[in-house]
MARLO-349507 format. One record per residue: x, z, y of N, C-alpha, C in turn; residue in three letters. Coordinates in steps of 0.05 Angstrom, whole numbers, padded with zeros to 5 digits, always signed. Example, Ala and Ser with C-alpha at 12.3 -4.5 7.8 and 13.67 -1.06 7.14 Angstrom:
<sites>
+00264+00156-00114+00246+00156-00090+00264+00156-00066ALA
+00257+00142-00045+00273+00143-00021+00258+00157+00001SER
</sites>
This chain:
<sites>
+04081+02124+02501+04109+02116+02496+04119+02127+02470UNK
+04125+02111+02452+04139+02119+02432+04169+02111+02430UNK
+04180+02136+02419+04208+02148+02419+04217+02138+02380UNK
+04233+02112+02379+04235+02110+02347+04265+02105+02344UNK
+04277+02097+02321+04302+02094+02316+04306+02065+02312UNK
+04323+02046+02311+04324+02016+02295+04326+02018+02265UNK
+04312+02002+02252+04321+02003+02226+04330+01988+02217UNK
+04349+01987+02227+04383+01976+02212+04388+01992+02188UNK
+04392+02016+02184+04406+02025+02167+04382+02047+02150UNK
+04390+02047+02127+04371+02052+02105+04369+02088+02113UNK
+04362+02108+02111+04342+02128+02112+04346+02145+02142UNK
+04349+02126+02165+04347+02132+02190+04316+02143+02195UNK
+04320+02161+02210+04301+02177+02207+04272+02166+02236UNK
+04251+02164+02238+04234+02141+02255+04234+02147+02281UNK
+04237+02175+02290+04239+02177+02306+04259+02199+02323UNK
+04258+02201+02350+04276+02218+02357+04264+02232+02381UNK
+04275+02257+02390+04260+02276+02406+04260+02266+02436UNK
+04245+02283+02458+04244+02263+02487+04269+02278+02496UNK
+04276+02303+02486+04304+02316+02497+04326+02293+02503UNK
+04330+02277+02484+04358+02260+02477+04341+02241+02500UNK
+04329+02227+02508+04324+02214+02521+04325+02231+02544UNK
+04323+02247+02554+04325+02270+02576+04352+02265+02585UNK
+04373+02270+02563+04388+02274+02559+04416+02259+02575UNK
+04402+02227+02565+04412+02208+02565+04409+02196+02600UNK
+04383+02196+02616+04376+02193+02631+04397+02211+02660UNK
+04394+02235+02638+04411+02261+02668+04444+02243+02668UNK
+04448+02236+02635+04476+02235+02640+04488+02208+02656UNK
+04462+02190+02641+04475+02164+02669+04468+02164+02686UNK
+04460+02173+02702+04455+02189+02732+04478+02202+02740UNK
+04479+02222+02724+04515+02242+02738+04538+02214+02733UNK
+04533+02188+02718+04565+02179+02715+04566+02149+02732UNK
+04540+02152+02735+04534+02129+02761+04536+02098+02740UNK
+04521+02107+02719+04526+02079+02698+04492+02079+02688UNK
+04477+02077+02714+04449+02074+02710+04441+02042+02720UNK
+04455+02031+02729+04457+02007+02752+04449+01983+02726UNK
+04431+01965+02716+04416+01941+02705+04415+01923+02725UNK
+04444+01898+02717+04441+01877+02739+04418+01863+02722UNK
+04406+01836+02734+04390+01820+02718+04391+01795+02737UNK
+04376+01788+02727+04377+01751+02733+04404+01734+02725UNK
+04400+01707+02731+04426+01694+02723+04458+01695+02733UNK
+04446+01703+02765+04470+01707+02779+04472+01739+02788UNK
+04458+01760+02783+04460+01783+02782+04450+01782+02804UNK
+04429+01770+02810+04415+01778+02836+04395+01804+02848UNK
+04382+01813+02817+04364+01834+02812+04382+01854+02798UNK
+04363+01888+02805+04374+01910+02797+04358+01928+02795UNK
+04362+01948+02768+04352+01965+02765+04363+01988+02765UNK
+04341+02007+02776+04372+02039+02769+04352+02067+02772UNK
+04361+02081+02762+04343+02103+02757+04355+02134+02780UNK
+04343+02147+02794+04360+02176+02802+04336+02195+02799UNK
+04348+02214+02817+04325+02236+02816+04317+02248+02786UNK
+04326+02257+02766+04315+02261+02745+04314+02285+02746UNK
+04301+02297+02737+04287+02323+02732+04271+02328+02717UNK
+04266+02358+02704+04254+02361+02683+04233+02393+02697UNK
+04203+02389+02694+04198+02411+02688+04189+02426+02669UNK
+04169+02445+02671+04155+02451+02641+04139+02433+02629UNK
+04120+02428+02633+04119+02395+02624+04105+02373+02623UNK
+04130+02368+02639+04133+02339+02632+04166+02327+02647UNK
+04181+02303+02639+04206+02289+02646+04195+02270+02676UNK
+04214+02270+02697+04209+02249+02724+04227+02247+02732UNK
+04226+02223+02749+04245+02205+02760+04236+02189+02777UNK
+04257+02171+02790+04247+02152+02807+04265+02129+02799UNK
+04252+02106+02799+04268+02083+02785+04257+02058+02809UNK
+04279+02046+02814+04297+02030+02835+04288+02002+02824UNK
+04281+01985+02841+04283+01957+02830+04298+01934+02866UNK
+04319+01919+02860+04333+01909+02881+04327+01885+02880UNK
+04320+01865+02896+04320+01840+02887+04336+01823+02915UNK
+04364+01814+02914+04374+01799+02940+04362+01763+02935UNK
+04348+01762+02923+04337+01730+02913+04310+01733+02929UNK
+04309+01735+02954+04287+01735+02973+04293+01730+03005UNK
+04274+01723+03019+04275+01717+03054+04278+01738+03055UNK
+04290+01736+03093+04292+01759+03111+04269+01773+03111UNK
+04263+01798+03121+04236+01809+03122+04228+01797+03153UNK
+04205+01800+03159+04183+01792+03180+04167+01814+03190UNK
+04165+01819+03219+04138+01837+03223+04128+01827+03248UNK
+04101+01829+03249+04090+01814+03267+04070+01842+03293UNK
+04073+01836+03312+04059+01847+03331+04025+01848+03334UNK
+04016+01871+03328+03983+01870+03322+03976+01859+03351UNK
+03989+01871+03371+03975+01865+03409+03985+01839+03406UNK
+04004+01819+03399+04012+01803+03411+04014+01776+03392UNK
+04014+01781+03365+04019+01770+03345+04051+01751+03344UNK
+04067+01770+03361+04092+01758+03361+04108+01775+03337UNK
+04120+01756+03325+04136+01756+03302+04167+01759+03309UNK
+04174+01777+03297+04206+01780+03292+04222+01784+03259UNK
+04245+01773+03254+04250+01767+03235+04278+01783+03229UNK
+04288+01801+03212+04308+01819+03208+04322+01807+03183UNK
+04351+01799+03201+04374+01795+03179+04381+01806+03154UNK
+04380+01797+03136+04396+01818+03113+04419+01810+03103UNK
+04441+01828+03103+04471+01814+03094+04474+01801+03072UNK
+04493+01787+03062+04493+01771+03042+04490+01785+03020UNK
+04504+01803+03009+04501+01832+02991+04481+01847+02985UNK
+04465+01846+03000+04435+01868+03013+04415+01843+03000UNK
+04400+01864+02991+04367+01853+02966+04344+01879+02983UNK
+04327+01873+02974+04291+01882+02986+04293+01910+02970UNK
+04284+01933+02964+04288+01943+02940+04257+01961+02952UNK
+04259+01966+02922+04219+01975+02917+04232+02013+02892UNK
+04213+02029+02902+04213+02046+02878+04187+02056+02873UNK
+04193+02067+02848+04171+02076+02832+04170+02106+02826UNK
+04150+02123+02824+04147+02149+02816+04146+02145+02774UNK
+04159+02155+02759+04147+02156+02734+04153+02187+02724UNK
+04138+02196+02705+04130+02217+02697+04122+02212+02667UNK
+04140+02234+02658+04125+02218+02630+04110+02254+02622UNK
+04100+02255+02602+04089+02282+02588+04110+02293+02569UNK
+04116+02314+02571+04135+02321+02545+04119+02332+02520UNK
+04096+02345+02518+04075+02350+02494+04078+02333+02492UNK
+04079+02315+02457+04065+02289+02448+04038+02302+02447UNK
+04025+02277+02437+03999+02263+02430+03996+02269+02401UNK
+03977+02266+02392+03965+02271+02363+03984+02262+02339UNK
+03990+02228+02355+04005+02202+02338+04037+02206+02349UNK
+04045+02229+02367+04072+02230+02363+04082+02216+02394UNK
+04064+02203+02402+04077+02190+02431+04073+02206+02454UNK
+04082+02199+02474+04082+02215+02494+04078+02201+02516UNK
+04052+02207+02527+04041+02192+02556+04061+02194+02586UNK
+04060+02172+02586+04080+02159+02620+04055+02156+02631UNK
+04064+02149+02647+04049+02144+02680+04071+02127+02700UNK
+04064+02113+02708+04087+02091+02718+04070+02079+02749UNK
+04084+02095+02767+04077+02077+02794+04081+02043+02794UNK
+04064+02031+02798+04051+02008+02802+04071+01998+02831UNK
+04099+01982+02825+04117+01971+02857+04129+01943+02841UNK
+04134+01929+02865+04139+01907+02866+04168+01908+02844UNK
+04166+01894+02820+04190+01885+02799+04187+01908+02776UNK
+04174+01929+02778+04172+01949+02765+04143+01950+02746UNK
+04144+01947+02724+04118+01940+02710+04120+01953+02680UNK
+04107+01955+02667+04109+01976+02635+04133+01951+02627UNK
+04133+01930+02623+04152+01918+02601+04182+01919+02615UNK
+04186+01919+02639+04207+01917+02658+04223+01956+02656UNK
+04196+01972+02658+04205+02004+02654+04220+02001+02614UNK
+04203+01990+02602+04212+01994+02580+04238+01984+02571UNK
+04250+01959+02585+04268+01940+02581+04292+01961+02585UNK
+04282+01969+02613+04311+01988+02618+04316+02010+02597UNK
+04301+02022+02594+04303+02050+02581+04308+02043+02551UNK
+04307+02016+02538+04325+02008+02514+04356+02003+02528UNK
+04363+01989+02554+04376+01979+02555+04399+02008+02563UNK
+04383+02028+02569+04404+02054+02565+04407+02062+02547UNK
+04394+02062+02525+04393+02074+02497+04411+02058+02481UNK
+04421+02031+02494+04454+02026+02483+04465+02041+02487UNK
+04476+02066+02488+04499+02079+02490+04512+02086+02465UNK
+04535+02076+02460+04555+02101+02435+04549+02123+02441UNK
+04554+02135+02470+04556+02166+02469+04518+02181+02455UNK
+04497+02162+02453+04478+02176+02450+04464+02162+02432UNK
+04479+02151+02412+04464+02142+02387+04458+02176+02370UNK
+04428+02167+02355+04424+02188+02342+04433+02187+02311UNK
+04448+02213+02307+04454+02224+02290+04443+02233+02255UNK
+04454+02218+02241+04436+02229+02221+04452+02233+02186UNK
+04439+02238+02163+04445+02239+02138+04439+02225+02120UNK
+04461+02198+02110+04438+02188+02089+04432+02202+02059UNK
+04426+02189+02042+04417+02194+02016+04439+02211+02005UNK
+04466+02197+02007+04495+02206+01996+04500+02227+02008UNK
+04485+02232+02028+04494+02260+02050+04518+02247+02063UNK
+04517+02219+02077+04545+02215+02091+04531+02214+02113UNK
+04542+02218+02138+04542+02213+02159+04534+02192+02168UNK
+04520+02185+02193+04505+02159+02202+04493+02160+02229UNK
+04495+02139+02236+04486+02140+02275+04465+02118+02277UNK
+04442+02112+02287+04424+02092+02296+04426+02090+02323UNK
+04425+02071+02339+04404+02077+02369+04376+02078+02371UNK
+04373+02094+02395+04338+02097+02387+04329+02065+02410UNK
+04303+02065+02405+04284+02049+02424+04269+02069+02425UNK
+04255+02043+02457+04225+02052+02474+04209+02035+02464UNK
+04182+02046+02457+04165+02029+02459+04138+02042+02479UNK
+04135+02022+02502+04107+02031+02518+04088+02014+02508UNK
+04064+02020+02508+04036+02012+02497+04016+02017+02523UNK
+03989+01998+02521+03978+02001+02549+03961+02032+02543UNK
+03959+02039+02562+03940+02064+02548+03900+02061+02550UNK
+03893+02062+02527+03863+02055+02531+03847+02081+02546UNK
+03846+02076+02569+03842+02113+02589+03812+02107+02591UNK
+03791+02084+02592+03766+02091+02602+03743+02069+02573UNK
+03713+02083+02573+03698+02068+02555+03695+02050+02581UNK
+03672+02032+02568+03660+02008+02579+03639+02016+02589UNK
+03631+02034+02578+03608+02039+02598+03618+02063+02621UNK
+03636+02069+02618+03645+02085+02644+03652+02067+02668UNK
+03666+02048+02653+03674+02024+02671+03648+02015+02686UNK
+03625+02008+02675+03613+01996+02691+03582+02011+02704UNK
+03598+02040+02712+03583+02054+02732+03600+02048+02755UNK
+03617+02037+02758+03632+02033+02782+03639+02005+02783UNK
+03646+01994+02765+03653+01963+02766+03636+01944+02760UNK
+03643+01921+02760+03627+01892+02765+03629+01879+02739UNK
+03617+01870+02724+03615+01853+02695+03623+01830+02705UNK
+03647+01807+02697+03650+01782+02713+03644+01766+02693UNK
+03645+01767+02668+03629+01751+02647+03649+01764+02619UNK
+03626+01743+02595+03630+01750+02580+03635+01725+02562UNK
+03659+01729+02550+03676+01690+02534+03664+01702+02503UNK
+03663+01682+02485+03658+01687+02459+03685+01661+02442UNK
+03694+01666+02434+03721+01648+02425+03724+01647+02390UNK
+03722+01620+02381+03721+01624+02349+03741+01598+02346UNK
+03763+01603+02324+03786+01588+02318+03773+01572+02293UNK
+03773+01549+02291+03768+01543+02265+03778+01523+02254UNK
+03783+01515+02222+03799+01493+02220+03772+01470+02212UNK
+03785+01447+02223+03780+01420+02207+03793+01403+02204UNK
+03777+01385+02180+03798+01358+02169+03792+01332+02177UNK
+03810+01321+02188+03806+01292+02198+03820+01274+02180UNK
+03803+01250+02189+03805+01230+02172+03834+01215+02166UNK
+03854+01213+02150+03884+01209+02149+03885+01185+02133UNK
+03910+01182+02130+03917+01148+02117+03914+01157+02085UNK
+03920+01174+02079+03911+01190+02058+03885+01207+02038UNK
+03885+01212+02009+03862+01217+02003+03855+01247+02016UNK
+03875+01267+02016+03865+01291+02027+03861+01292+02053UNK
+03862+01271+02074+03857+01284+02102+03884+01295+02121UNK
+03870+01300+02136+03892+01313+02156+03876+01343+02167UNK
+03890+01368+02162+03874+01393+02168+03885+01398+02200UNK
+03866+01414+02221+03870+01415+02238+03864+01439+02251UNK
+03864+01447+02265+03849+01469+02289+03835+01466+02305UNK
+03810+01481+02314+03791+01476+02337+03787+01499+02341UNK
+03778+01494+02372+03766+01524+02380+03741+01523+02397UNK
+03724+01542+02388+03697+01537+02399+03701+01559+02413UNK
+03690+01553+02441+03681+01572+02459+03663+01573+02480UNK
+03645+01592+02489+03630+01596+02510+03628+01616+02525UNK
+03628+01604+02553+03626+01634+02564+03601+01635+02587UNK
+03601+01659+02589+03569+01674+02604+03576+01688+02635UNK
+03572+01682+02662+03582+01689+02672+03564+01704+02694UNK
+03565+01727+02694+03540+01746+02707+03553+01753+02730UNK
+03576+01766+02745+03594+01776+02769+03568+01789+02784UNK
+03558+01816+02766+03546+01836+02778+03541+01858+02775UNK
+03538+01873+02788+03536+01906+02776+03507+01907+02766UNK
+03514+01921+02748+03483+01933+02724+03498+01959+02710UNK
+03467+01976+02710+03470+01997+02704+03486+01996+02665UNK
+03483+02022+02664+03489+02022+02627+03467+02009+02616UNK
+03444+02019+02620+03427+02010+02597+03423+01972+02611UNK
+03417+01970+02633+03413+01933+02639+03439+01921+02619UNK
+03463+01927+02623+03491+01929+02611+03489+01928+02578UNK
+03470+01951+02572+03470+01948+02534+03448+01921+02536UNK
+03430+01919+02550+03408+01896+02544+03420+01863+02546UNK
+03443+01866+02560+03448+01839+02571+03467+01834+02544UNK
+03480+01858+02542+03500+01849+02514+03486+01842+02491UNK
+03464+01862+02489+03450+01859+02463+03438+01825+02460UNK
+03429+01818+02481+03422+01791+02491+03442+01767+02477UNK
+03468+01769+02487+03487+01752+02483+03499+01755+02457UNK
+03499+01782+02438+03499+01779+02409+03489+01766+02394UNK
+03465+01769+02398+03438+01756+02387+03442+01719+02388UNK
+03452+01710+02419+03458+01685+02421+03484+01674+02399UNK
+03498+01697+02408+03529+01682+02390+03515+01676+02358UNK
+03502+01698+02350+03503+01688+02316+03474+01667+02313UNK
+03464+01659+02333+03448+01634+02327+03462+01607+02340UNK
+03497+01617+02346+03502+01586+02352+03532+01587+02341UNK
+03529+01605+02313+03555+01603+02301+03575+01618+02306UNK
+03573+01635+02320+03607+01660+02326+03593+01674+02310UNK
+03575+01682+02293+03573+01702+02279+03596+01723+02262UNK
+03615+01699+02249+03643+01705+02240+03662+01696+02250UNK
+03688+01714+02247+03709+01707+02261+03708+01694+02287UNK
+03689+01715+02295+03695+01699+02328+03701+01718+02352UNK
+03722+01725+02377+03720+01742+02389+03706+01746+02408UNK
+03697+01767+02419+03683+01772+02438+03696+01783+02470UNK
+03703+01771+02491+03717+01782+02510+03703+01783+02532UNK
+03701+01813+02541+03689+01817+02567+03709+01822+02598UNK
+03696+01806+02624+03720+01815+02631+03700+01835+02652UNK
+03708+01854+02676+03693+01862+02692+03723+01874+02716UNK
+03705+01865+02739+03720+01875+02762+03719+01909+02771UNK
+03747+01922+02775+03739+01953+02767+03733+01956+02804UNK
+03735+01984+02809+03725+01993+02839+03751+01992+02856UNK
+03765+01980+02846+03798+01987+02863+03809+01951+02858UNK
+03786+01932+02855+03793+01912+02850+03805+01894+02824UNK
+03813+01902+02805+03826+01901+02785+03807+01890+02776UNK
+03816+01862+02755+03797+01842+02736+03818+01848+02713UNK
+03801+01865+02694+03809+01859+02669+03790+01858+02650UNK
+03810+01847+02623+03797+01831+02598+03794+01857+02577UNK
+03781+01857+02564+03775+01867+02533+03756+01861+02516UNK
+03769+01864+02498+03758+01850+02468+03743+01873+02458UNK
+03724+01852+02452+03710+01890+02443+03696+01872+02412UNK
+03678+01889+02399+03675+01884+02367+03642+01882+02373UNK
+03624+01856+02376+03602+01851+02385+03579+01863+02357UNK
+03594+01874+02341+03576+01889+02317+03572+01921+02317UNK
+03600+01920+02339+03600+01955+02336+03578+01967+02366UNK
+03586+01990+02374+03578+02000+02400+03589+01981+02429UNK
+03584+01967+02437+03596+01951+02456+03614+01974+02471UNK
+03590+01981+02495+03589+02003+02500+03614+02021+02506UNK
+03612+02029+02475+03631+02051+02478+03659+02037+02466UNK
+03665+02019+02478+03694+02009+02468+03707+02018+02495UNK
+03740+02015+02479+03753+02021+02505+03759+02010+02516UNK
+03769+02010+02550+03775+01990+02566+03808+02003+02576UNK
+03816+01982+02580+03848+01992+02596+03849+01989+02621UNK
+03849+02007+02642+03839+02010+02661+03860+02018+02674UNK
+03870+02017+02699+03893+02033+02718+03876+02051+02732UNK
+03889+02074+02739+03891+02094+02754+03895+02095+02783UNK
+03884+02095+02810+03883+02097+02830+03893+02129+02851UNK
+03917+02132+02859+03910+02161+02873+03916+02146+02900UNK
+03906+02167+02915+03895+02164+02945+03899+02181+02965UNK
+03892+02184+02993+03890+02221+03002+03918+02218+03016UNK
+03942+02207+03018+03967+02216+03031+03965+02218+03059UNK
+03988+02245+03063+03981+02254+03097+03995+02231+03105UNK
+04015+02223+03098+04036+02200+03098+04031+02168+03079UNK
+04037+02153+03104+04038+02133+03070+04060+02125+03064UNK
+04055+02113+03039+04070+02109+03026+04099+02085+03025UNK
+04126+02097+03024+04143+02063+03028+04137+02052+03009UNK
+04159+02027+03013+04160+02017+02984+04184+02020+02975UNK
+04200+02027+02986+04223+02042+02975+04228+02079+02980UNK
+04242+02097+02964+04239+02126+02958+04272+02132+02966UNK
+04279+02144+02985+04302+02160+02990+04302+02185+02974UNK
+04280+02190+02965+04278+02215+02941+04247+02227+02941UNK
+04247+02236+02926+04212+02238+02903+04196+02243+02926UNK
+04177+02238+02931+04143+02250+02942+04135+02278+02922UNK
+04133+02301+02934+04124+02326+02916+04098+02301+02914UNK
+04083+02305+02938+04050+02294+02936+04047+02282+02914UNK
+04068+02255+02910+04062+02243+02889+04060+02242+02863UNK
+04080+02266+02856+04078+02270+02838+04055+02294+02826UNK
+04055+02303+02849+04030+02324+02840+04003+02314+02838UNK
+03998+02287+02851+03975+02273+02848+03974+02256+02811UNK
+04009+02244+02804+03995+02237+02785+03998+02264+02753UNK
+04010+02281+02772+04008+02311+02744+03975+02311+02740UNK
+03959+02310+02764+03933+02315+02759+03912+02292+02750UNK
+03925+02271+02753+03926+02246+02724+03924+02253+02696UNK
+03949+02270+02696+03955+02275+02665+03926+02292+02656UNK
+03915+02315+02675+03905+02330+02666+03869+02319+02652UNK
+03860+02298+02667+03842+02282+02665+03851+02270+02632UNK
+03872+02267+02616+03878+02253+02597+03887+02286+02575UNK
+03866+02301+02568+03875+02325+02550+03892+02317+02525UNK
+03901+02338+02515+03922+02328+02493+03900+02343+02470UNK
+03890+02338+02449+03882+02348+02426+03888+02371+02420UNK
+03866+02390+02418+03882+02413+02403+03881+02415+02377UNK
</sites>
């Protein structure tokens, strides 16, 4: 997560500390001005409580409401009889999330989140809000320009996916589901005119294996399909995208650089914790220690540089 200023105004300074965002979080909490309607008719909501700070790292629990849905349903395992529970006209489904962010930055200045995975709640949805608090007058940041006059910016969020695992870590546990090779290219077609008409094409093929192989079968199969791409033209400008199914189900894509170490590229991978004496709602009357101590020991798997 990176913490920056807008640059609107000429020698605003890039970024700003996680305190003021600390800051900002405790205070619309105590004034009850955390509440993000959304949708067209304000049907959805976002809202943040629970904030707390320890040594380090910043947490909370963030709220997502949605009244733009059916009644809930639950059905009888002995009997498979179904019953169906009213919700008042006012009343929406509501889901929460554990997030945690790190207060040490990172090498590059950002500072790793961790964001429970619930229904409406997703990195661009966490990030949306936490600009949409950082409108405040009361907590624009402060600064000096050139003249030495006085001057205020607001800050932004920016979240980024975090690249947490190689490819070949990935696929001691996960499934290779294929591999696309994609090249953009222009051509000219024939026009009423002497120059033509220029155009776009895109060449692509894809390879589709949906199986587990070790590292080295894994370097052989890639090395295989390199070798193919530049005897049928992706040699340049062309990408290479692998996708593979991880051990917790998850199909994702990455691009990796078919000249470099396959291998050792990174993959963006989610995080799985597990183990509860209890499970889990989908909504939080207030924090899980468990949970959060499950994903502190998240963080620890992700060291900070010394």
């Amino acid at each position: 997560m990176a913490l920056r200023c807008e640059k609107r105004r000429k020698d605003a300074p890039n970024s700003f500390p996680l305190d003021h965002l600390f800051s900002l979080l405790e205070k619309r909490e105590e004034d009850e001005t955390q509440k993000k309607l959304l949708g067209a008719e304000d049907e959805k909501m976002l809202w943040c409580s629970d904030v707390k700070r320890t040594n380090s790292t910043i947490r909370f629990l963030l709220h997502f409401g949605d009244k733009d849905v059916s009644n809930p349903s639950f059905v009888d395992f002995d009997t498979t009889d179904t019953r169906e529970v009213e919700k008042e006209e006012n009343e929406g489904i509501p889901y929460s999330s554990h997030i945690v962010i790190r207060s040490d930055p990172e090498a590059n200045g950002h500072h790793m989140i961790l964001i429970e995975r619930a229904s409406g709640i997703h990195i661009k949805a966490v990030e949306a809000y936490l600009r949409w608090l950082l409108k405040d007058e009361n907590f624009k940041i402060e600064y000096e320009n050139e003249h030495k006059q006085a001057q205020s910016v607001f800050g932004i969020v920016e979240i980024f996916g975090y690249k947490s695992k190689l490819l070949k870590d990935v696929l001691r546990t996960g499934t290779i589901q294929d591999v696309e090779f994609v090249k953009e290219e222009k051509v000219f077609l024939n026009g009423s005119d002497e120059d033509g008409e220029e155009a776009e094409s895109f060449l692509s093929a894809k390879f589709r294996l949906q199986k587990k192989v070790s590292e080295e079968q894994g370097r052989t199969w890639f090395e295989h399909l390199t070798g193919w791409s530049r005897n049928h033209g992706y040699d340049e400008n062309a990408k290479m995208l692998v996708r593979i199914k991880t051990a917790f189900g998850q199909i994702k894509q990455t691009e990796v650089d078919p000249n470099g170490d396959i291998l050792g590229s990174f993959f963006v991978a989610n995080e799985q914790v597990s183990g509860f004496e209890e499970p889990l709602p989908q909504f939080y009357q207030s924090p899980r220690p468990d949970m959060f101590e499950k994903i502190e020991g998240l963080f620890g798997q992700y060291k900070l540089p010394q």
